[in-house]
Every structure is written in C-alpha cells, then in structure tokens.
N, C-alpha and C positions, 0 to 999 in steps of 0.2 A: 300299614298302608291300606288295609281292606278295609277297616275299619271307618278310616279319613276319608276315602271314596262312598263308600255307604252313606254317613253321614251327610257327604256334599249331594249324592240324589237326593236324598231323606228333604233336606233342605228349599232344592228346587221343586222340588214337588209339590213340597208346603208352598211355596212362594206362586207357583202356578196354579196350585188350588185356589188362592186369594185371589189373583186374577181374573178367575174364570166363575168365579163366586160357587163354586165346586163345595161339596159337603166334605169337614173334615172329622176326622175320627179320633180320638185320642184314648188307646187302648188303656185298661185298666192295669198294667204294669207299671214297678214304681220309678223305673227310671222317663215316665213319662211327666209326674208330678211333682212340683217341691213341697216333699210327703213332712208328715210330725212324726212324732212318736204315739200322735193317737189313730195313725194309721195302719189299715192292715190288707194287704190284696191276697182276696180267694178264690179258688173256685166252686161256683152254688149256683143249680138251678139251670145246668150246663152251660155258663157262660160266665166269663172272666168279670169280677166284682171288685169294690172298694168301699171296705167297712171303714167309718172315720166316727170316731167316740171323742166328739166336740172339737172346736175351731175351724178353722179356715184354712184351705189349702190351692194352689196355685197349679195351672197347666205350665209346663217349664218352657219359656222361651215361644211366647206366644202370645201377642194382644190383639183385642177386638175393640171393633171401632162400632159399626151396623151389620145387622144380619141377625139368624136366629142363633139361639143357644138352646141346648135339649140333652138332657137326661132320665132315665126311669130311677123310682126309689122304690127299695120294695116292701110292703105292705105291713104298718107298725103301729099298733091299737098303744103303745106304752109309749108316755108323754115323750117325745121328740120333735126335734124340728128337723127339714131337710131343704137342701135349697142350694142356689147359685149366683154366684157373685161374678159383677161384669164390670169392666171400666175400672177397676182399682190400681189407685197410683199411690205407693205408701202405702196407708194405714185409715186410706179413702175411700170410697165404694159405694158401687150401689146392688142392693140384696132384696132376690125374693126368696121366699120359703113356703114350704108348706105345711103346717103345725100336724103330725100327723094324727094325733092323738085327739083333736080337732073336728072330726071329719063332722061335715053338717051343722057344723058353726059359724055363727055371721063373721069368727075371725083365722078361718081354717087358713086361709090362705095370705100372708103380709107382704108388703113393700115398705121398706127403709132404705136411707142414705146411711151409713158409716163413714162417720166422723173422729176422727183420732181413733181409732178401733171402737167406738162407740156407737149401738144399735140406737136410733130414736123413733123407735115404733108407736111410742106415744103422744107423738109429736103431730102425727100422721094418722087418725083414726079412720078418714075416707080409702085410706089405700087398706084396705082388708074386704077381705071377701069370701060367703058360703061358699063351700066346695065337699061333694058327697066322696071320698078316697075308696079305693078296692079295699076289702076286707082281705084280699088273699092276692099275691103273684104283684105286678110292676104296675106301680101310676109315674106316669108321663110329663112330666114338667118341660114347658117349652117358653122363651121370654123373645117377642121380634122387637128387636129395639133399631130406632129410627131416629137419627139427631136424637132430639131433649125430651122423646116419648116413646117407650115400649106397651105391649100390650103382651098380656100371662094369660098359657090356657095349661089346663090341667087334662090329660087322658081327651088331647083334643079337643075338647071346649075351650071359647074364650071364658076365661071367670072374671080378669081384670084390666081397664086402661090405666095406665101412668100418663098421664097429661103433661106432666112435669120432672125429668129425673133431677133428685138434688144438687148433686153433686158436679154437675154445669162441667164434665170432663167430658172429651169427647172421645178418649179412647185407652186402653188401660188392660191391666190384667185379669185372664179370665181365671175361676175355680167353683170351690164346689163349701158348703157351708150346712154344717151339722150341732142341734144341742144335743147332748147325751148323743146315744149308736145309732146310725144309719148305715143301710145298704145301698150302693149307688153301682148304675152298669148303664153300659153304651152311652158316654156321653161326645158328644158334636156338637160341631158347629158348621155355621155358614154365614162367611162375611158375605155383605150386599154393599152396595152403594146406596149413599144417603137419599133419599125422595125427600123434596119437598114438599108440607103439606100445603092445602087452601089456605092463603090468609084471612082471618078471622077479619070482619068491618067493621066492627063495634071494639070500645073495649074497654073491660068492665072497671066504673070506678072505684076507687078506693075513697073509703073512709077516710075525711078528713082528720076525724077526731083519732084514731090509730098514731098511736106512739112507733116511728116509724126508725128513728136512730137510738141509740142507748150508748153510754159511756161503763163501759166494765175492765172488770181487774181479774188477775190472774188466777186462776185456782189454788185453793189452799185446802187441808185437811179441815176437815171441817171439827171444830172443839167448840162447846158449847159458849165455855167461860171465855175464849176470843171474841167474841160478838159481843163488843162494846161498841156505840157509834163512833164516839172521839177515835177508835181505831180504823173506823169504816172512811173518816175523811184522810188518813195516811195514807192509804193505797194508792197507787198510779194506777192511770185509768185508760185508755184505749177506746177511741170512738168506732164502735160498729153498727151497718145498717140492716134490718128486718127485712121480710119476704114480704109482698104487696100486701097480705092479709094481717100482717104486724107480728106474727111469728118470729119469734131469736132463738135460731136453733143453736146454744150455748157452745155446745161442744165443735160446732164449723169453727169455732174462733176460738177456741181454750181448751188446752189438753190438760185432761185431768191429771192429779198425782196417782190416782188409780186408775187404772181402764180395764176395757178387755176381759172380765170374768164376771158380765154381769150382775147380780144380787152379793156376788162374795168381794164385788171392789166396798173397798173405803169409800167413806160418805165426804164428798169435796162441797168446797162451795166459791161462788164466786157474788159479788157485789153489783147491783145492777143501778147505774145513775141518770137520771130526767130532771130538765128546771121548767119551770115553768112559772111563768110571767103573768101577774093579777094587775088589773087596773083597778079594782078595789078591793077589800074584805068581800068573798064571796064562798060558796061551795058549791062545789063542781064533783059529778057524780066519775070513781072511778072505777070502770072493767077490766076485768083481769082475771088470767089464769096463770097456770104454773107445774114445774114437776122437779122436784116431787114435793119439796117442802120449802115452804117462806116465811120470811119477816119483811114487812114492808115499816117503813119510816116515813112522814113528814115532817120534815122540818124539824128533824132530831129524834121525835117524839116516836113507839113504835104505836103502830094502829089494826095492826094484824099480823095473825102468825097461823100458818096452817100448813094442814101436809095430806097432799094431794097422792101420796106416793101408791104403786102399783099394790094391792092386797093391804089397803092402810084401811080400807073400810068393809072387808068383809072378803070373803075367798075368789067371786069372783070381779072384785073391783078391778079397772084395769088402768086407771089414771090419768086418759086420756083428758086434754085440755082445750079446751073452746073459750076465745076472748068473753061472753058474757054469765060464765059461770059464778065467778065473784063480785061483787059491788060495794064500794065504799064511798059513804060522800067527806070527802077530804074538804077541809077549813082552810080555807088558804087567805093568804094573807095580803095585802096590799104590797107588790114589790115582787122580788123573788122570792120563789118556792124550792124547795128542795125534796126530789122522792129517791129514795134510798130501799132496792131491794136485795137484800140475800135471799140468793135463790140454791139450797144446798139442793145434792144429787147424788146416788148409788151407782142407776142404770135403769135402761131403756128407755131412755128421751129427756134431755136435762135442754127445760124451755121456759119462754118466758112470754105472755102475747098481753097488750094493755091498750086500752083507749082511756083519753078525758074528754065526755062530752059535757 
C-alpha cells in the first residue's frame, strides 16, 4: 500500500511539474529508464552516472512535446558518439549527438531524424557543426525545441539551429543515445509551451526542374546477380513525395530488412521510378545525387553506376549528397521515357535527390 501511495505522489508531482513548466529531474537509477543490457549505473566523480555502450534508451513513462532537454557527458578523447533523442514514436526520432572524439571539427556536433531505427546523417550535411569538447570533467549538451525547430548549445553556447525537425511529430519519447561507451549524469528536462515564431513573407522557390514525386518498391537484400531490369519492371511500386529541395529520404518510407547496427547491417536496396514526357528526340541534362550506391537506367539501358558510400573514397570521405554533384545528359526519346534507379544502402542516410533541366 506504501508503495501505490508513493508512486500516486511521484506521479502528481510529475503531472504538476508539467504544468508549471517546472524542471524535472530523472535520476540516474535503473528503475527510472527502460535500460538494455548495454547499460550500467555508477557511482563516479561523486555523483549518480549512466554508462551505455551503444543504442538507444528511453526515460520510463514520460513524453515531451516543447521545452529544454539537458544532460552532461563526460569527457572522451576515444571515438564515440553521445547524445539525446526527443520526440520518438516507435522506431522514429529525432537525434543530436555530439561525436566526442570530434572535438574541433566542422562535424563535432550532428542532427538527424531516425527513420525505421535508421540514422540519415548524410542526408543532412548542413545540420553539423564545430564544437571545441573539455578535455577533462562534464560537457553540457542542452536541445530547446519549439514546434518544428530546436536550437543545440554545448557547455552553454549556441553551436546549432534546426530550422526544420524531420520527423514533423509533435511529441514522443524522450532518452539518451550512445556509439561505443559513454558516460552520462544529471539528465532533465523542462516542458514549455509552444511560442510561435514571426511568419516568414517571402517564400523561397523551388526549382522547377526538381524531381519532386518518385514511385519506389520495397526493400530487398541487396544481391548483385538480382539486378536484372526485366525484374526491376515486376516490383510493385508506391508513389512517394520529396522535401521541397527534392530530397527522398528512403528510409521515412521503407524499412530495410536490415537496420539499426549501422556499417554491420546488410546492404538493402530499393528501386526508384520517374516518366518523363519528350515532344521530340531531345537531351536533357540530368542532376543527381545519392547514398550510398547506384545504378541508374534509361529506358532499359543502364547509364551509370556509382557508389557514393561513407569512406568509399578515402578515410575521411563522408558521403554526403548535394542534387548537383552528378550530371548525365540522358537521350530521350520522342514519347515516354522511363528512368529507373536502384539506390542500395548499408547506413547513415539511404537517399536519393535529382532534377531534369
């Protein structure tokens, strides 16, 4: 009975802290978290910790909508990542971290959306940013998120704006998110209420020529010797729409047969379909990027194949994708056209962005 009373204050308290937009605290004990098996709570540095040696873990019985999110990590020169996930519904999400191993690098610091448990950090190369980390003792990770934009400061500087969070959820579970071991202590929060911002009075065009719909097909294992076209025209196909800038970030729409262990998933792929209508024999110049690796088709025939993938061209390649990196000028034909891309994918951002001008 002492118990069931405990827990009914424990409860309103919570409830009146949200109310009151009151900071709330969520001690580093594990009946506070729904912990893995790669978790471990210590005491270090006189104060109650949480060591987590990779994935993703969850505050129990708790979601945030707007307000700040804030935790310290402590101080890690050997490649890791550390960070915090907000808004997760499922296997959705949105994540910053901060690469510790990183520190004074233009990509110290990332934002991605997680999709099917899938990072697309490379999808995304504007959202990173320099950040100098302590060599010794707690750096500060803090995310104010506001409707459809937060802003990231690290040991109290702003480092980053999100202009746009992906994942267009307005409220979700919160946790805490680690590659390889990290140390993590005093983590809170504080709901707020949403502020609208100024309405913007312009607003920016988009490119006509941006391939803005795509027709695609389900994920499959990716096997070389299946990449016949005659099998590329079997598939059922699924009409999906692009991000104003022509971006298809794959994985919002197709969950791989691998996920979730970045470099060590299986290499999936999925088929990507566009027609296009000639009023005569003409050529028409086409842009395009991609991740990690492609085959494009016209009209049966292929015309390229490349692979864009994260360290495919040197240690520190990172495979990020901008629509005017590739160019092909495609033959097209009098009538309809047909372009046909497999686009296979490992991890960390399985995309696809194309204009025909």
């Amino acid at each position: 009975m002492t118990k069931i009373i405990c827990s009914i204050i424990a409860l309103l308290s919570f409830q009146l802290a949200i109310a009151q937009g009151s900071e709330i605290k969520v001690d580093m004990v594990a009946s506070n978290w729904n912990v893995s098996e790669e978790t471990t709570f210590e005491k270090f540095d006189n104060r109650e910790t949480l060591v987590l040696n990779g994935g993703r873990i969850t505050v129990k019985n708790q979601k945030f909508a707007n307000g700040t999110i804030e935790v310290e990590v402590y101080a890690n020169t050997i490649r890791s990542f550390a960070g915090i996930t907000f808004r997760r519904q499922n296997n959705n999400m949105e994540e910053v971290y901060m690469r510790m191993h990183k520190s004074n690098q233009v990509d110290a610091v990332q934002y991605t959306p997680i999709f099917n448990n899938e990072s697309n950090w490379q999808l995304f190369r504007e959202k990173q940013a320099r950040v100098s980390f302590k060599k010794t003792g707690w750096n500060s990770l803090r995310i104010e998120v506001n409707n459809q934009s937060a802003e990231v400061f690290v040991n109290d500087k702003k480092v980053m704006t999100i202009d746009k969070l992906r994942t267009e959820h307005t409220t979700g579970e919160i946790g805490l998110f680690a590659l390889f071991s990290n140390r993590f202590s005093n983590f809170r929060f504080t709901p707020k209420d949403a502020v609208e911002g100024a309405k913007k009075d312009s607003i920016v065009a988009v490119d006509p020529a941006i391939i803005t719909k795509w027709k695609i097909t389900k994920s499959k294992p990716y096997k070389a010797e299946d990449i016949q076209f005659e099998n590329l025209l079997k598939e059922e196909y699924i009409t999906v729409e692009t991000e104003a800038t022509g971006l298809l970030p794959i994985s919002k729409y197709i969950k791989k047969s691998s996920s979730g262990n970045f470099e060590q998933n299986e290499e999936d792929y999925i088929v990507a379909s566009t027609t296009v209508n000639s009023d005569n024999d003409e050529t028409k110049l086409f842009s395009f990027d991609y991740s990690d690796r492609i085959i494009v088709y016209l009209n049966g025939k292929a015309v390229f194949k490349g692979n864009n993938a994260f360290r495919a061209k040197g240690i520190q390649y990172m495979g990020h994708i901008n629509i005017n990196t590739n160019k092909l000028y495609l033959p097209l034909e009098k009538g309809v056209n047909k372009i046909h891309c497999v686009v296979m994918d490992k991890a960390n951002g399985w995309g696809l962005i194309a204009k025909l001008e």
